[in-house]
Structure formats: C-alpha cells, structure tokens
C-alpha positions in Angstrom: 78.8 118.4 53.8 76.0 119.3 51.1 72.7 118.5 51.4 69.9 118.3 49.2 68.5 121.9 47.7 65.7 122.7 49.8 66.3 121.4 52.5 66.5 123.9 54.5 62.8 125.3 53.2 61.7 121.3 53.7 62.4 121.5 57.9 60.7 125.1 57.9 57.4 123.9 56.3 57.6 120.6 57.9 58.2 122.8 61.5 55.4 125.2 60.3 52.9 121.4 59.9 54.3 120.3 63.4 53.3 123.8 65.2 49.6 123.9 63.5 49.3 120.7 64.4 50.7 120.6 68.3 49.4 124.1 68.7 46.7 125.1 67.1 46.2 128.4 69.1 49.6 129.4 68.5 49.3 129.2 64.5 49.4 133.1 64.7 51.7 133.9 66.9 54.5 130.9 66.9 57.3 130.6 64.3 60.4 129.4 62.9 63.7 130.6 62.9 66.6 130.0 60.3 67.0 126.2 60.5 70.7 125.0 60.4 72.5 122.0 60.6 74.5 121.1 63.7 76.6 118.1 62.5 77.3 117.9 66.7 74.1 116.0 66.4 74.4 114.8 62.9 71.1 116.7 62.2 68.8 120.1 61.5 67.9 122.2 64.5 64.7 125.0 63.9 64.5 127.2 66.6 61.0 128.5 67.7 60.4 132.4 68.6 56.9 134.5 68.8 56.5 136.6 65.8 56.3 139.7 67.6 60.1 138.7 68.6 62.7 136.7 67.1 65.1 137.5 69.9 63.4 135.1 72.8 63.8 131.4 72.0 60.8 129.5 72.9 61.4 126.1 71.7 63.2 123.8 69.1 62.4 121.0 66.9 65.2 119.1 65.8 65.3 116.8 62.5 67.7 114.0 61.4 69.8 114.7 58.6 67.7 114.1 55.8 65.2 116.9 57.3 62.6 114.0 57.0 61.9 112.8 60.4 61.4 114.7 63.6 64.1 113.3 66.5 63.5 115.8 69.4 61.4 118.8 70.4 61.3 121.0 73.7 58.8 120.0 75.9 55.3 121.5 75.1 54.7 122.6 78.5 57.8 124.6 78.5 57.2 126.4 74.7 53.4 127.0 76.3 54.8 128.7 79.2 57.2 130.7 76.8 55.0 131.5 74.5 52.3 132.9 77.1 55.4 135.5 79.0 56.5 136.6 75.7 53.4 136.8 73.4 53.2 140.0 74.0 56.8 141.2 73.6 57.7 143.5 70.9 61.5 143.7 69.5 62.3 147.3 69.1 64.0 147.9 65.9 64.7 151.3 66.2 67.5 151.4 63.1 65.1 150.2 60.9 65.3 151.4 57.5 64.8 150.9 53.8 68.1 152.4 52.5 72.0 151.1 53.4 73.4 153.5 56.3 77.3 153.2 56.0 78.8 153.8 59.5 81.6 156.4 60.3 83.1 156.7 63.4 83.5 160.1 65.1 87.0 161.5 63.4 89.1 161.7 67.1 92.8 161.3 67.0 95.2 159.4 69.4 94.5 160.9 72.6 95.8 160.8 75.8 94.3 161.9 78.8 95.1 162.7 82.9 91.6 162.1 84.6 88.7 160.1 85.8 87.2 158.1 83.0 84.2 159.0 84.6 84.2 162.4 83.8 86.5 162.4 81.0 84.3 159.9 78.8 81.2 162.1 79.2 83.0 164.7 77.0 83.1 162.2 73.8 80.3 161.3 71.3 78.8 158.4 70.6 81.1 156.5 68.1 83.9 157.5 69.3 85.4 154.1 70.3 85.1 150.8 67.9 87.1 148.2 70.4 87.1 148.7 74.5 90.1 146.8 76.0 90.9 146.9 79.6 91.6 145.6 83.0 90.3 147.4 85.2 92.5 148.6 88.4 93.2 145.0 91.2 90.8 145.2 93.9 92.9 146.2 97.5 95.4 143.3 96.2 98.1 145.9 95.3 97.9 148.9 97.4 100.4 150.8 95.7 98.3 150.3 92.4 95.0 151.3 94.0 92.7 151.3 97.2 88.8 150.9 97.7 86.4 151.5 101.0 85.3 148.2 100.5 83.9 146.0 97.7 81.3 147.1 96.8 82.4 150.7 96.3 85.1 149.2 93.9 82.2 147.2 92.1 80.0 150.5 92.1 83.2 152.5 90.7 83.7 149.7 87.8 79.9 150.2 86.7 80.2 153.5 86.5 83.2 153.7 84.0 81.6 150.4 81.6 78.6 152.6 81.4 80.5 154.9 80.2 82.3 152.7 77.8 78.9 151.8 76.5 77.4 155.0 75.5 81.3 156.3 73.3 81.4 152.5 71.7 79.6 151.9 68.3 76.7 149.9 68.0 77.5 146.1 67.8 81.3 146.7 68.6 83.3 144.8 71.0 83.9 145.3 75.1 86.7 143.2 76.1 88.1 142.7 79.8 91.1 141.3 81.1 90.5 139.9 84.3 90.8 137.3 87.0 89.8 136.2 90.6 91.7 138.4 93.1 94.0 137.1 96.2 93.7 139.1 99.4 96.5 138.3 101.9 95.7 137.0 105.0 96.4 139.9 107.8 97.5 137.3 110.5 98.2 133.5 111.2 95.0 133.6 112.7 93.1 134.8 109.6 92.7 133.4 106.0 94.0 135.1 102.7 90.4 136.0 100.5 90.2 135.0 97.0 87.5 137.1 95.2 85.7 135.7 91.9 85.7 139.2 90.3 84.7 137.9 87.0 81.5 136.4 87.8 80.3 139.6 89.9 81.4 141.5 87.0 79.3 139.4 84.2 76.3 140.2 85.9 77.0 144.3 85.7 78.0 144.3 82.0 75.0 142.4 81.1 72.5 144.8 82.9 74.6 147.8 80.9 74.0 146.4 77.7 76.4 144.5 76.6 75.8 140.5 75.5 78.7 137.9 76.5 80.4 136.6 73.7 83.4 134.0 74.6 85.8 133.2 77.3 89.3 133.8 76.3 91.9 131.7 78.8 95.1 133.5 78.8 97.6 131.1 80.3 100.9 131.9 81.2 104.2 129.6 81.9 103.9 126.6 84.9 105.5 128.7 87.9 104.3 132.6 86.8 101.8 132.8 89.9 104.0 131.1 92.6 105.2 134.5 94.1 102.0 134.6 95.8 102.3 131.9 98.2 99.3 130.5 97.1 99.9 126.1 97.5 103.2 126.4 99.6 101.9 125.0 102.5 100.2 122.2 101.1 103.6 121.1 99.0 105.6 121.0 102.6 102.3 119.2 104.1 100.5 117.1 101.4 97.4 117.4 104.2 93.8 117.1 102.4 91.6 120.6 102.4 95.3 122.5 102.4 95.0 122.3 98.5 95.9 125.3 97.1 96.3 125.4 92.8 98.9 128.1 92.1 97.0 130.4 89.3 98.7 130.2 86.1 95.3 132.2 84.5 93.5 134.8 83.6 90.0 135.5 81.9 89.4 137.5 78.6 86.4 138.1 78.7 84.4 138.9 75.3 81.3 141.3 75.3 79.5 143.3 72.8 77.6 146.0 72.7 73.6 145.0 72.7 72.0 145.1 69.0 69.8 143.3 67.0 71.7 143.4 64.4 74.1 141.1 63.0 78.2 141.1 63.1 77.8 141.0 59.3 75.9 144.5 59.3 79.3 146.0 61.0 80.8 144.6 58.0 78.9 145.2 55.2 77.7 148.7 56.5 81.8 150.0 57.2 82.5 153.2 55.4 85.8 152.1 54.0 85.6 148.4 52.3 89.8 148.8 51.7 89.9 149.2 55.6 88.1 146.5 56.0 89.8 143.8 53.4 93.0 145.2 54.8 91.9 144.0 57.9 91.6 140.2 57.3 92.6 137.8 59.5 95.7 136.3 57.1 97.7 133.0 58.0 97.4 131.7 61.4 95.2 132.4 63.7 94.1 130.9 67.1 91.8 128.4 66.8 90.9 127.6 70.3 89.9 129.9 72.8 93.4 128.9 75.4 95.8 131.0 74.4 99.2 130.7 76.3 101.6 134.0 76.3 103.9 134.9 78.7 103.4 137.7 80.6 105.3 141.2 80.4 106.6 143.1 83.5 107.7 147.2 83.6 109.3 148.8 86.5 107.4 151.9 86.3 103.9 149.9 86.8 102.7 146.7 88.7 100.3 145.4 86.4 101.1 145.6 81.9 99.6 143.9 79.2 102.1 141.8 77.2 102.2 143.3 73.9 101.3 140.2 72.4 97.7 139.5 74.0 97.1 143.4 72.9 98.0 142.2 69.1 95.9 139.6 69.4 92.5 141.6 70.9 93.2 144.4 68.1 93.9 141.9 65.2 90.8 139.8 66.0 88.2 142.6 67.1 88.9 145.4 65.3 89.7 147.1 61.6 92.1 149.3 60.5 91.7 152.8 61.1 89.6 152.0 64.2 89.5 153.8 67.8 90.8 151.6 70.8 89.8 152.8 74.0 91.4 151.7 77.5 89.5 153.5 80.6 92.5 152.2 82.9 95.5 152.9 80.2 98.5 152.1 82.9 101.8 152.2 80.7 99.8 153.0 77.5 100.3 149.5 76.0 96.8 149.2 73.9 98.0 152.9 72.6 101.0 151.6 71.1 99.8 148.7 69.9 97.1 150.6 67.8 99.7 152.4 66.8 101.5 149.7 65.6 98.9 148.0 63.9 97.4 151.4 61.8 94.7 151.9 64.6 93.7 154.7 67.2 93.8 155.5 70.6 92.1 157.2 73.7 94.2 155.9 76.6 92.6 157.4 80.3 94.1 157.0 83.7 94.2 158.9 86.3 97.5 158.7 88.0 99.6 161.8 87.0 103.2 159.0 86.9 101.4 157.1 84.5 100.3 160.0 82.3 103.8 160.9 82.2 105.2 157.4 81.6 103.1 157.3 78.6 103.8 161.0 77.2 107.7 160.0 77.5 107.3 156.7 76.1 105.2 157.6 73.1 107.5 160.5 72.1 110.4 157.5 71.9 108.2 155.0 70.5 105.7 156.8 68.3 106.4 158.1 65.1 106.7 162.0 64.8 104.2 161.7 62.2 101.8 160.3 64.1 99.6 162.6 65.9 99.0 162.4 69.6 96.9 164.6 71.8 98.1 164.6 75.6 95.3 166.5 77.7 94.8 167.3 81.5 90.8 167.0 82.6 89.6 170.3 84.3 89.2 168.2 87.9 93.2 167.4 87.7 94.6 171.0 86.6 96.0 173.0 89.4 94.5 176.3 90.1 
C-alpha cells in the first residue's frame, strides 16, 4: 500500500504536538519512536520511549490511515507511571562507534569433542559459534539416555551449559532449542504418570542469561507418532470425562537470540564476506508459517535424533555460509553433518564416550576426506 510522502514525519510531529500538549513535564524527556503502519488496524502506530532509552516502551499513540486523526493512546496514567521508573534509565551502548566494524568469527574448524560442555566451552573465544541448536538431554524420562538427582539439579545443569553458549555465540546471533513437555511414568496403579512443562521453566532461564525470545516454532509430526507412550489409552477404552488424555504429536522450537541493541540488519550489513552472505539467501520456498510438520527420524545407536530435515531448516533459516553451528548435546552428530552438507561448521559436544564414537565412525563414512574434522578427548575424560 503507498501512502502519502511524509507521512511518516506527519504522525511524528503530530505525536511530538500530542506529548507537549498532554504532558507538558515530559517535553524533555518523552519521545517518539519510528512510526509504522500496521494494516492489522488499518492505521499508523508511534511508539513512546524516554530519551535516555529507546529500548523501554512507555506508551503508543495510534493514528488512522491518513496519519490525520488520533484513534487510540495508552492510558496517561500508565505512560506517567512508565515514564517516572524509567526516566532515569540509560541504554548502554557499549559498541558505539563512528566507523563500520565488519565482524569475523573466530577461524575454528569442525570439531568434535568427548566432554562436559561445561568445561569444554570455557576453552573457546568469544565468536566462536554463529548458530546454537540443541535439545538438551530428556529429564529422567529415558534413563538409559540420562539421569538427574531431581529437577531442579537437571534445571541448574541446563543453566550452566546456555551460559556457556552465550559467552562462544556472536553478538545478535541465534540460540535455538528443540524441546517439549516431558512424560514421567507413573511407578504404580496407585500413582500418576508426571508431565513436566520444560519449556516454560526453561524461557524464564534463557531470558535472565541474555538471550531475547524470538518465535515459537511447532514441529509436528504424523497423527499416531506419540501413541507408544500410553498417553490417552485409557480414556479411548472408557470415554469417562477428566480421563482425557491428548496423545502428543509436538514439539517446541523455540527461537532466542543473543541480547543486543542492535539490529538483525547490523549482522548483515556488518558480515565480513558479502558473497557468503548473498550465497546465503533464502531462494524458492520457504515456510511461511511458523507449524512446520516433518516426520521424525529414529537411529539404533541413540534414543533421541534430529530428523535431518528440521536441522536443514534451523541452518538454512538462521545461519550463513561458512558459519560455526554449535550443539552442546551433539548425540549422533546430526547438526555436524548437516553443516557439513550445507557449506557450514561444526563444534558437536557430548559427553558419552558411544556417542563420540558413533559420530567419529559416521563422519569418516559420511564426510568428505577433504573436509577437515578435529576429534578431541577433554582432560577430565582421558584415562591416566
């Protein structure tokens, strides 16, 4: 739709009028943001924010969609409030600077390592991963797979390793988690099975690292794919009310990046390598929505894979070419050969010795000879 020239400048100076005139003691500190139009509403929406901070939203005035009339505003009490908590607030702006800064990532090859991504993670630099993309180990619902004390532990575990993530991934680059509630069999007919909403206790952590939530992916998978669980049996053989059981048929990908005021465009504009990152566009079709339905993979040698196809997807969507992939909880190695596949990198860490070996035999099949791949045993896992 196009719209008058100036429009956009009309709404700002029109808000500018509206704030002198509704607040008069906020003249100096209140302002606009970018104003855009929302054609949800059919109409221009200027956000409010202190001057001191254009991060905190205080307020919004909305216009119709000539940008003449005023239509809607938050309520004055609540931009008062705002603008008294966060008057004071100061964005820090610590990359501030007069001259372009093109970003290179710390030069790492594919890497793949035996140990606790705990430890091993503190031995890289910052920049040394451009994409994170994980799930992390099933809480107690697989025993074979892993084991905790209790929640808790398994939750403090978890922060420890995204922190980690945090400090090797570059600024403004993407944290992505596969994940989903968690069913834990009941232990007797006189107990109930436990299902655990792992990715709301989850958000909460990643938030307080430093990383800001993006977008729910829903990974769907074929009518029937959860019914080895049990889960809804009883109530098809009973049709009783409260025996309702859905049979899970999804999982959460969940979108995070790292904290930064700046925007996604900066990662773009400021990438060393413009070939990498034309080569790199999104070409034909793409998903639109964020439901994406793939079926999902199986391997004897591990409980829990990625399908190869939801890997594409993270890496073609979140990534360039030439880029380091990181999975803390690597498994069967699937994100490493993915990269692979798709002219990226890898550092792949677990800390089972079978799966470190599952990956070093199936790269040397899979992998091109020319492709260079580091395997290495962390200090805490080499025998004496």
């Amino acid at each position: 739709m196009k719209f008058e020239r100036g429009t956009t400048n009309k709404v700002r100076e029109k808000t500018l009028e509206w704030i002198s005139t509704t607040f008069p003691k906020f003249t100096k500190i209140l302002t606009t943001g970018l104003p855009e139009y929302d054609d949800r509403v059919d109409g221009w929406r200027v956000p409010l924010h202190t001057k001191n901070s254009k991060l905190l939203l205080v307020g919004e005035v909305r216009f119709d969609r000539e940008g003449e009339n005023i239509v809607e505003v938050t309520k004055k009490e609540l931009i008062t409030d705002r603008v008294n908590k966060f008057k004071n607030h100061k964005t820090k702006n610590k990359h501030k600077s007069s001259t372009k800064k093109l970003f290179y990532p710390a030069p790492i090859p594919n890497h793949v390592i035996l140990g606790d991504a705990i430890k091993v993670l503190e031995d890289f630099p910052p920049d040394t991963a451009q994409l994170v993309f994980t799930s992390p180990p099933y809480y107690n619902a697989k025993p074979e797979y892993s084991e905790y004390l209790d929640y808790q532990e398994y939750l403090d575990f978890l922060r420890k390793v995204f922190v980690r993530c945090h400090n090797v991934l570059s600024e403004g680059r993407f944290f992505i988690l596969n994940i989903s509630p968690v069913l834990i069999k009941r232990t007797s007919r006189s107990t109930s099975s436990q299902r655990i909403a792992l990715p709301y206790d989850i958000h909460p952590i990643l938030t307080q690292i430093g990383f800001d939530f993006i977008d729910d992916i829903i990974w769907v998978k074929p009518e029937g794919a959860g019914w080895n669980l049990g889960r809804g049996r009883r109530f098809r053989a009973d049709r009783n009310p409260l025996q309702y059981k859905p049979v899970p048929v999804t999982e959460y990908i969940l979108v995070y990046r790292k904290r930064t005021e700046k925007l996604i465009d900066w990662n773009i504009r400021n990438h060393y390598n413009s070939e990498l990152v034309e080569g790199s566009k999104i070409l034909g079709e793409y998903d639109v929505t964020n439901v994406w339905k793939i079926h999902p993979s199986s391997n004897k040698h591990h409980p829990a894979t990625f399908p190869e196809e939801l890997v594409r997807r993270i890496i073609r969507y979140y990534s360039f070419q030439d880029d380091l992939i990181l999975d803390p909880f690597a498994g069967s190695g699937t994100c490493g050969r993915v990269a692979v596949e798709m002219g990226r990198r890898f550092l792949l860490v677990d800390n089972q010795p079978k799966y470190f070996e599952l990956m070093r035999k199936t790269f040397s099949n899979l992998i091109p000879q020319t492709t260079r791949v580091d395997y290495d045993i962390h200090e805490e896992f080499q025998q004496e």
